[in-house]
C-alpha positions as CSV (number, residue, x, y, z in Angstrom):
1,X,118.4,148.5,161.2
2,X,118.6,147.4,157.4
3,X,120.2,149.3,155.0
4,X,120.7,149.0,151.4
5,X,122.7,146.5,149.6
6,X,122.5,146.4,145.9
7,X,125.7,147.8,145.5
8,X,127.6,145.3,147.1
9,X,129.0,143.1,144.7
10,X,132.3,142.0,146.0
11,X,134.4,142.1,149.5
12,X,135.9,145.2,149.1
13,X,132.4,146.7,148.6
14,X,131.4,145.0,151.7
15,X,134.2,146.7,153.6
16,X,133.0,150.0,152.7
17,X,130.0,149.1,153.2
18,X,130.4,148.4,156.6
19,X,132.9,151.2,157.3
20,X,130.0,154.0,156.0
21,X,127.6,151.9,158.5
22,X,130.3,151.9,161.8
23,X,131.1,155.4,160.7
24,X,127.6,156.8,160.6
25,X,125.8,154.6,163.2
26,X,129.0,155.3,165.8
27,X,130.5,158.8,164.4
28,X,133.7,157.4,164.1
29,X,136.4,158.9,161.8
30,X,137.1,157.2,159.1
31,X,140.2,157.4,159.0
32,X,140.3,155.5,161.8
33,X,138.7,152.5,160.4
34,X,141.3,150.7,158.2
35,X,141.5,146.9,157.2
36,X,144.1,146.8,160.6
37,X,141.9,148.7,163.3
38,X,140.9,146.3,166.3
39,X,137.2,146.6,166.6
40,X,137.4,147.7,170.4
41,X,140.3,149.1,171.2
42,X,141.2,151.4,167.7
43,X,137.7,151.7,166.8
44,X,136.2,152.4,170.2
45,X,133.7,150.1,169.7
46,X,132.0,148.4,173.1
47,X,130.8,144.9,172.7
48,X,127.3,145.8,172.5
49,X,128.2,147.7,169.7
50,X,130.6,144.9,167.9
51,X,126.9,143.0,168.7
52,X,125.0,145.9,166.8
53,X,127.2,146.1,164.0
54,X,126.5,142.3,163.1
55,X,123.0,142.7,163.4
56,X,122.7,145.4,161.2
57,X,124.9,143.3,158.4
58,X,122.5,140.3,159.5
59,X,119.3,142.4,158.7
60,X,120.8,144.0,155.5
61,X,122.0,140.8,153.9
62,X,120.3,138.1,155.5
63,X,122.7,136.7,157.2
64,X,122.5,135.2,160.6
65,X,126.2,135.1,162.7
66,X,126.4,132.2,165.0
67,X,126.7,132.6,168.3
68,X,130.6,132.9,169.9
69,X,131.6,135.1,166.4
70,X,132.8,138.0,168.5
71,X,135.6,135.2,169.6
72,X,136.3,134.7,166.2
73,X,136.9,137.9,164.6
74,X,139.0,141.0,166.4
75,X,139.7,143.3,163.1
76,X,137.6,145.3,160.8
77,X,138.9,143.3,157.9
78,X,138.0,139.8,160.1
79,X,134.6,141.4,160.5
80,X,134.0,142.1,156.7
81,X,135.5,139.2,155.4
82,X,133.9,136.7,157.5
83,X,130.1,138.8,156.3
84,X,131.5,138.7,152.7
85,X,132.3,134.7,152.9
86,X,128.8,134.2,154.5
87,X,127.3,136.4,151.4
88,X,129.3,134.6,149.3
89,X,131.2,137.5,147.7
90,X,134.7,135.8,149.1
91,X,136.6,132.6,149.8
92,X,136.8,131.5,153.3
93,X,138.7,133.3,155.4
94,X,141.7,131.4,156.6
95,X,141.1,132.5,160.3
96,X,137.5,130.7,160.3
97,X,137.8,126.8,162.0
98,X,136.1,124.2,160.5
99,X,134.1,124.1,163.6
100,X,133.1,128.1,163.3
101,X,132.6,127.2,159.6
102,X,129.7,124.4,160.4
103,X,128.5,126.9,162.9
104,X,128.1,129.4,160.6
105,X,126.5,127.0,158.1
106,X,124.0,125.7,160.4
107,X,122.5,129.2,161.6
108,X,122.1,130.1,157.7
109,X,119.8,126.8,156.4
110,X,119.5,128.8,152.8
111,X,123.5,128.5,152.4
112,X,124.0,126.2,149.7
């Protein structure tokens, strides 16, 4: 499901971005959902729904995640930053690998 972007201009837009999305897709508190929370186990979020969450970012802002990112990131901050490094809105994140970086590159052929 897409949802609005245009106001997104920078990571920290992106988090709460993505915090309005878990929090009104999931009904999750939000002041649950801090830069810390774990994605399953603070959040409450399942896999599938970890899986939902990135497709809904995917749809919104064009991005496509790679297969194997749910290995990558295990925070909400991970989550956002890795979707604002891929929108280009921050640098890359010291947690991504090279080889989850050319993985990332690969499944988006428009990155420049």
């Amino acid at each position: 499901m897409s949802r609005p972007t245009d106001d997104v201009k920078n990571w920290m837009q992106m988090f709460r971005w993505i915090v309005k999305s878990i929090r009104d897709d999931y009904d999750i508190d939000e002041s649950i959902l801090t830069r810390a929370a774990v994605l399953e186990s603070d959040c409450g979020l399942s896999v599938e729904q970890i899986e939902s969450v990135l497709e809904t970012i995917g749809e919104s802002f064009g991005l496509r995640f790679p297969d194997g990112t749910l290995n990558e990131i295990l925070r909400l901050e991970e989550l956002c930053m890795l979707a604002a490094w891929m929108k280009g809105l921050y640098k890359r994140p010291d947690f991504v690998s090279g080889g989850f970086e050319d993985r990332c590159r690969a499944v988006n052929t428009a990155w420049a």
